[in-house]
N, C-alpha and C positions, 0 to 999 in steps of 0.2 A: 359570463361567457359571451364569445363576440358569434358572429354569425358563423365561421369558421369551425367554431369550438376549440377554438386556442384557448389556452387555459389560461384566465385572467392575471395579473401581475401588478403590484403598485411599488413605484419608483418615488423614494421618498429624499428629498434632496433638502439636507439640515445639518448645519454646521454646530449646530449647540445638542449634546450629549445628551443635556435635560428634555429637550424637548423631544427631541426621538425616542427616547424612553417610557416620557410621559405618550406619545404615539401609540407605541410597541403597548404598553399597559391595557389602553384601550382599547385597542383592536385585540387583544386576549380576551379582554370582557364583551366585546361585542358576536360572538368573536370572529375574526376574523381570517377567513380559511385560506386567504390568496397568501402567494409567496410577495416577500417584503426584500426589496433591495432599497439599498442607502448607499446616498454620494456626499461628501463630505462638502468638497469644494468644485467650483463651475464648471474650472477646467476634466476633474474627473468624469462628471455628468455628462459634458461634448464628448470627452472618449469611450464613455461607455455607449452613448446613444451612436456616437459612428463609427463605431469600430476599429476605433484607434488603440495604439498600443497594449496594453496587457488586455482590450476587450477586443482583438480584434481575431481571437479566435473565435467568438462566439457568434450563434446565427441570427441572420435579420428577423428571422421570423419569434424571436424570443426578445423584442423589443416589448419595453412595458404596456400594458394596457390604461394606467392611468398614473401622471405626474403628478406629486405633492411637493412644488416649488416654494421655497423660501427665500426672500431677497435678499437679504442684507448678508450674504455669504463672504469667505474671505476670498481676497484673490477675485476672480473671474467672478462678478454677481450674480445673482438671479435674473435681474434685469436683461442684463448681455445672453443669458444661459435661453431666458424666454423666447427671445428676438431672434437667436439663432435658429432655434427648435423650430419658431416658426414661418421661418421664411425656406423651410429645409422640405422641399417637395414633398419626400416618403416621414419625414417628423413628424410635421408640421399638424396628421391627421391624431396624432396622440392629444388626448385630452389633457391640458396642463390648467390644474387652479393652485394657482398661489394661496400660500398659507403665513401669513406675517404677522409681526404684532407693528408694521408700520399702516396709520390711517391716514397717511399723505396723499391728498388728493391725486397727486399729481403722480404720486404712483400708482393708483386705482388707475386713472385716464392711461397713462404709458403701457401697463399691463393690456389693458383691455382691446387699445391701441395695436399694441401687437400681434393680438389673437389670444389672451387669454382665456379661459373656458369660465373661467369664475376667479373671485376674488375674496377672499377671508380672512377675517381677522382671526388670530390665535387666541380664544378666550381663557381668562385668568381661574377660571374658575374650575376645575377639573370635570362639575358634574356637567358642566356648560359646554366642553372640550370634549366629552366624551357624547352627547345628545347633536353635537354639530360633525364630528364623524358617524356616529350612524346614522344620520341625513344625507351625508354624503356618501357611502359605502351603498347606502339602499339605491342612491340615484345614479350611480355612475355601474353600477353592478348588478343591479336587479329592474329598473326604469329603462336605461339605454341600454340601445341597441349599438357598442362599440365596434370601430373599422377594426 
């Protein structure tokens, strides 16, 4: 919960079916009580977070509480999707940590560059994947104190 008591939310933006699922599994097990929205591709993610077309019925105040960004997206990438978010006044305060299985330096440096909040590798390992989301779930949801 934020200081509001808005009711927490994670935006999880991943273009590979396997790995949102492998997600979704873990935060069952963990578990995981917040609602889960999923963006496929970049461009959807900008409309969902500005209220563009089919999200533009929806209210500002039911923007997510925490981004789970993937880069290597199709179409519009994460890279683009980061940079926007965070140069976007009212976005910009959402906490976005990349979640990839790329260790390109140079993506680490652009990301963080940008305003990343954090930077993670997708571990190969399930038990590994699911011990690094509840490190993260407890820090971002039970440690801070979210805008």
């Amino acid at each position: 919960m934020n200081e509001e008591n808005k009711p927490a939310s994670i935006l999880i933006v991943e273009d590979s079916d396997e790995d949102f699922f492998t997600l979704m599994r873990i935060f069952k097990k963990l578990p995981v009580a917040y609602p889960v929205t999923r963006c496929i591709r970049g461009e959807q993610t900008l409309d969902l977070l500005y209220r563009h077309g089919e999200y533009q019925h929806l209210q500002d105040d039911a923007l997510p509480s925490l981004i789970l960004l993937d880069l290597n997206l199709i179409g519009l990438d994460g890279r683009v999707v980061l940079a926007r978010i965070k140069k976007h006044p009212h976005l910009r305060k959402i906490p976005v940590v990349v979640l990839t299985t790329s260790s390109n330096p140079k993506d680490i440096e652009f990301c963080y560059d940008c305003g990343a909040n954090s930077y993670l590798l997708k571990p190969v390992h399930l038990d590994r994947f699911t011990k690094t989301m509840q490190v993260l779930i407890s820090y971002w949801f039970d440690a801070v104190v979210l805008p």
